[in-house]
N, C-alpha and C positions, 0 to 999 in steps of 0.2 A: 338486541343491541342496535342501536341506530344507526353506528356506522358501520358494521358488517351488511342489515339492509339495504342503504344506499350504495354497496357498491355489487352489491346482487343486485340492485333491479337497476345500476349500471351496465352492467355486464349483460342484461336481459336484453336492453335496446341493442340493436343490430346495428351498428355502424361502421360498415366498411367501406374501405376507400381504394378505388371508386366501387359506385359511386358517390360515397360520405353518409349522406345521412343523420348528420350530426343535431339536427335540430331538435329530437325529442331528447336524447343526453342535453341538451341547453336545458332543453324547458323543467328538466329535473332537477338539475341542479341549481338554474335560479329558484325553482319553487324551495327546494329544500332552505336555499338562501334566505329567502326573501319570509319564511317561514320563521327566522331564526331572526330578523330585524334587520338582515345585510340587507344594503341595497344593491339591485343587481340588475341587469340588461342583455336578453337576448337581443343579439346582434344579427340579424338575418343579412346573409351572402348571396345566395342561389336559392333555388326550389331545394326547399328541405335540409338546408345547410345552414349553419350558422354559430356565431362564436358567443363566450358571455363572458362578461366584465363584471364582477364584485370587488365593492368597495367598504371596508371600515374605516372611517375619516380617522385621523389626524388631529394636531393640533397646530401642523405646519413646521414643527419646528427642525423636522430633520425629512431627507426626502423621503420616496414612497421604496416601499419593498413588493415587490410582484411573484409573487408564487406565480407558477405558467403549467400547465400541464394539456396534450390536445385529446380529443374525445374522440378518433377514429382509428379503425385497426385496419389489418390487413384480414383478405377471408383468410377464413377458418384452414382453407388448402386440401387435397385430395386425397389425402391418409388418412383414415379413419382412428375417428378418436373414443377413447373409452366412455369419455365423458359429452350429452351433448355440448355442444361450444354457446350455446347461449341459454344453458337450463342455470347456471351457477351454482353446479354441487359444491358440496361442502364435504370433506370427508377427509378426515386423519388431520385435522389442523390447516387442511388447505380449501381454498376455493378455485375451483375448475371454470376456465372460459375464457374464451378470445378476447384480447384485451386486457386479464386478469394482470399479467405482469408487465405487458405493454401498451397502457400505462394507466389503465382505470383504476388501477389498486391506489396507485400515487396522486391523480386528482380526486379522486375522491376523499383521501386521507389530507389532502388541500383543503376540502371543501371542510371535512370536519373540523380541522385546525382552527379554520378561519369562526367555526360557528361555537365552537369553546371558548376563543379567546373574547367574541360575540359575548357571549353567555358569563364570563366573567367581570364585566364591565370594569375591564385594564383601557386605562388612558395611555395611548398610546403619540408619539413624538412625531410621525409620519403616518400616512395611509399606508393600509396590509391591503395590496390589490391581487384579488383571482383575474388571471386570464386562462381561459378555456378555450384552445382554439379548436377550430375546423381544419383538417387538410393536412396534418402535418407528415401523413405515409406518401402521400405522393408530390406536392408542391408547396408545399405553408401555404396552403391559399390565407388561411385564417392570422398566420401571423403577418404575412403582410399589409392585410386589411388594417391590422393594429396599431403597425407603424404607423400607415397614412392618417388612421385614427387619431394619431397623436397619443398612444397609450403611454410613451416611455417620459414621455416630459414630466421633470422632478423627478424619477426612477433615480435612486440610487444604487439597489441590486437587484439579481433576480436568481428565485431558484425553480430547476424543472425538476418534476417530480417524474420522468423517466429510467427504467430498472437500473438501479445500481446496487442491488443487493445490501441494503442499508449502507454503502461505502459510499464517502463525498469524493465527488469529481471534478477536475476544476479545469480538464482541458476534453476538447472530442476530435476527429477526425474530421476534414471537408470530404466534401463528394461531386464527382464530377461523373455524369452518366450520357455517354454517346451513345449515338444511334449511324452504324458506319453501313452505307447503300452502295452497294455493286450493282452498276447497269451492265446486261449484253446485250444480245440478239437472240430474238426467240428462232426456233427452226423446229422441225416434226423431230420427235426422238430417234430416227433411223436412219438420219443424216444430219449428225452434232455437228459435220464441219462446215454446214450452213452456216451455222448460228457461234453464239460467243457466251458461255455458259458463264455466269453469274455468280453460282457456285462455287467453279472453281476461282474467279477470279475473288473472294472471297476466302476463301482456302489459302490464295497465294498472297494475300493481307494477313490474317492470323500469322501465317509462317514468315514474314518479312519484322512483324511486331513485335514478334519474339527472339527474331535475331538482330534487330537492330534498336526499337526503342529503349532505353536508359531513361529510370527516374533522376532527376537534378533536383537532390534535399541533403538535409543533415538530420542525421537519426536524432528523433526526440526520447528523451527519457524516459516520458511518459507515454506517447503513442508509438514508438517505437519505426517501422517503415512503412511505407506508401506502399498502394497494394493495386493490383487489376486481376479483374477477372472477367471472362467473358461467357459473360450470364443470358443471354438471350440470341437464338438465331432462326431465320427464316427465310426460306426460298422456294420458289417449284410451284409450277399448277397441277401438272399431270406427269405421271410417267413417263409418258412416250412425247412430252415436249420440252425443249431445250430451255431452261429456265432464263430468264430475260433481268431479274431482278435477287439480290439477295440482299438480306437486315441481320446484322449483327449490331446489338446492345454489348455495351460494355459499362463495366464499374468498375471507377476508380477513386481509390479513400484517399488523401492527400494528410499532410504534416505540415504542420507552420511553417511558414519558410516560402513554401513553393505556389509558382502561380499557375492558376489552372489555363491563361492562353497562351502561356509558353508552352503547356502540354499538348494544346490542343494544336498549335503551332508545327510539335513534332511531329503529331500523326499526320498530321497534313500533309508535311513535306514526303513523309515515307507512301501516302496516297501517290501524291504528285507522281513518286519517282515509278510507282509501279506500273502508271499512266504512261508515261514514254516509251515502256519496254512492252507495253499490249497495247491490243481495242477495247480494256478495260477503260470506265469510265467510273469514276467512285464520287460520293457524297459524306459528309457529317455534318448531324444533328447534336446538339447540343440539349439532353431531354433534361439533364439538373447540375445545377451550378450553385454548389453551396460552400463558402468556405470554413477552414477550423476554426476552433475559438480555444481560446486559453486567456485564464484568468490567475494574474499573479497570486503564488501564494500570501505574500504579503498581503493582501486588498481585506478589509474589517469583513466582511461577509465569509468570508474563508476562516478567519480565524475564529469567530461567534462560532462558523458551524461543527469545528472541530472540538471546541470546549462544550460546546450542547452535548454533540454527543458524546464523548469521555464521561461527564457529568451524568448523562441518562443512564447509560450501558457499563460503564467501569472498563472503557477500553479505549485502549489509544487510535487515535482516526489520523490516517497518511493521505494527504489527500491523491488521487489517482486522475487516470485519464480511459477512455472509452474509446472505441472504433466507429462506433456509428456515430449518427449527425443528429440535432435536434432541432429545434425552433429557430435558439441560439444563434444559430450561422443566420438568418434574418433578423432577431431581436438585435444581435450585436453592433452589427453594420446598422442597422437604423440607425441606434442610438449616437451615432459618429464613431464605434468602433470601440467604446472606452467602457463599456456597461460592463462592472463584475457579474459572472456568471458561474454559482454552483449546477451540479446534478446529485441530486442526492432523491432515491426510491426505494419503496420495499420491494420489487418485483428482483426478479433474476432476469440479467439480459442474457442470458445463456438460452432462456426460456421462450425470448421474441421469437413470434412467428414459426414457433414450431408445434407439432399438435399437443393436446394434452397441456396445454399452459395453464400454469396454476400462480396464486401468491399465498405464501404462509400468511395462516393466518394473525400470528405472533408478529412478524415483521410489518405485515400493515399496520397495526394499533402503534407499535413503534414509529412509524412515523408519523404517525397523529399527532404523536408526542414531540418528539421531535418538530415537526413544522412549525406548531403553536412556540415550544419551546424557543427556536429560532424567530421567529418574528417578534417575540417578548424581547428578548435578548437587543438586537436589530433597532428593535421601535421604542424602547426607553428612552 
């Protein structure tokens, strides 16, 4: 079957990010495209990156709708998995591989939409546009490229095809990701009271963060509360020397409402205050600033994709909201902020980034169905 194919030998190309890689996933899927009468456009970014634009014209009379889905993973990671991560077994109804559920299951199931509805020759009221971006695990390189592009003008919606376990989503989480630097004094490890350990004045940040920072939101219904975690830390050359320098990364998922330089604002101050009281000397980076998106339930896109699917499946669809962040928080804000945005995927986002990621097989043909279905619906 063709689309079970192309999202094996999807999942075959290796694109992780970093460093991306994304340009042989371009050039397969414009071929598949362009094999089917879409027109389509590798986009080249960097050495070996790049995004692709397909289009089924229109007739003008209503605006465009953009399926969006990005083509790079995170590695495969250091647990060993049953399965290789870029062989794309097939077994018990599932396909195994990095990427499978976040999110090649779901562009790929874009691409086949797009080459059914292709294949049926439906006149359709507005352009059906694929965008495939590059970059989107670590900075949207690709979607921002798009904006500038000018991809959203006449966009009237857009849906990402990231794991949502066939459930439509219609709000996600912002993300704000620091990078918090403790300077000391280096000295020989056998005499720390040369020096000004790093470390600890790091240590005495986490412990201040924790008793003084306060998130400033109103719980959402849908995303529920704002979250931190402190995911990354680094310090020390050697043993026996007084470490000079420490890096703690931090994540934080934010909720409508709340602004990320008032957050960044708090940390500062509680930096500031630790500064007076030592020869601590502290920095923050700002490594990702992406805000939430939420798109009213009212908004025509929302309501098509709820009656598609009830209509497919014989099940009633509430629309929900996600924790992680997608394209979205860039496609949004390009577009002045007003772009309806579903999510709707076959993958399990329970599945991102963990070993052993798989997508049923039954849900990805579902959303084949689905996609096409929706963009009928949409494009009439």
């Amino acid at each position: 079957m063709e689309a079970i194919q192309l999202l094996k030998d999807m999942l075959r190309l290796k694109s992780v990010n970093p460093p991306g890689d994304e340009e042989p996933v371009a050039r397969l899927i414009a071929s598949v495209l362009q094999h089917n009468g879409i027109e389509a456009e590798v986009k080249t970014l960097d050495r070996n990156r790049a995004n692709v634009v397909a289009r089924i014209p229109g007739n003008g009379r209503k605006k465009s709708l953009v399926f969006s889905g990005h083509m790079d993973t995170v590695p495969p990671g250091d647990i060993p998995w049953e399965f290789d991560p870029y062989e794309a077994m097939e077994q018990d109804g599932k396909i195994y591989g990095r990427g499978a559920s976040d999110m090649k299951s779901g562009l790929a199931a874009m691409v086949m939409a797009l080459v059914e509805i292709a294949q049926s020759g439906a006149e359709l009221q507005g352009d059906l546009i694929l965008a495939a971006t590059a970059g989107e695990e670590v900075d949207c390189l690709g979607a921002h490229a798009m904006v500038k592009d000018g991809l959203l003008d006449g966009v009237g919606a857009m849906v990402i095809g990231e794991p949502s376990s066939g459930e439509i989503f219609v709000a996600h989480k912002g993300a704000l990701w620091l990078e918090v630097t403790a300077f000391g004094k280096t000295a020989h490890g056998s005499m720390p009271e040369q020096g000004s350990n790093a470390i600890e004045h790091i240590n005495r940040f986490i412990n201040a963060l924790r008793e003084e920072f306060r998130f400033q939101f109103e719980r959402d219904h849908l995303l529920g509360e704002p979250t931190l975690n402190l995911s990354v830390i680094a310090g020390g050359v050697k043993t026996n020397v007084v470490p000079d320098a420490c890096r703690l990364q931090i994540d934080i998922r934010t909720v409508p409402g709340q602004n990320h330089q008032a957050i960044l604002a708090d940390i500062q101050s509680i930096m500031s205050g630790l500064e007076e009281q030592s020869d601590a000397r502290y920095e923050v980076t700002v490594l990702n600033d992406k805000p939430s998106v939420r798109t009213q339930v009212e908004q025509e896109i929302v309501g098509l994709a709820a009656a598609a699917g009830q209509e497919l499946f014989a099940r009633e669809f509430q629309p929900g909201g996600v924790r992680y962040f997608t394209d979205a928080s860039v496609f949004v804000p390009g577009s002045g902020g007003d772009l309806p945005v579903i999510v709707y995927g076959p993958g399990d986002e329970k599945l991102a980034h963990q070993p052993n990621e798989y997508v049923e097989i039954a849900k990805y043909m579902e959303a084949v169905r689905f996609y096409r279905e929706l963009a009928l619906r949409y494009l009439a």
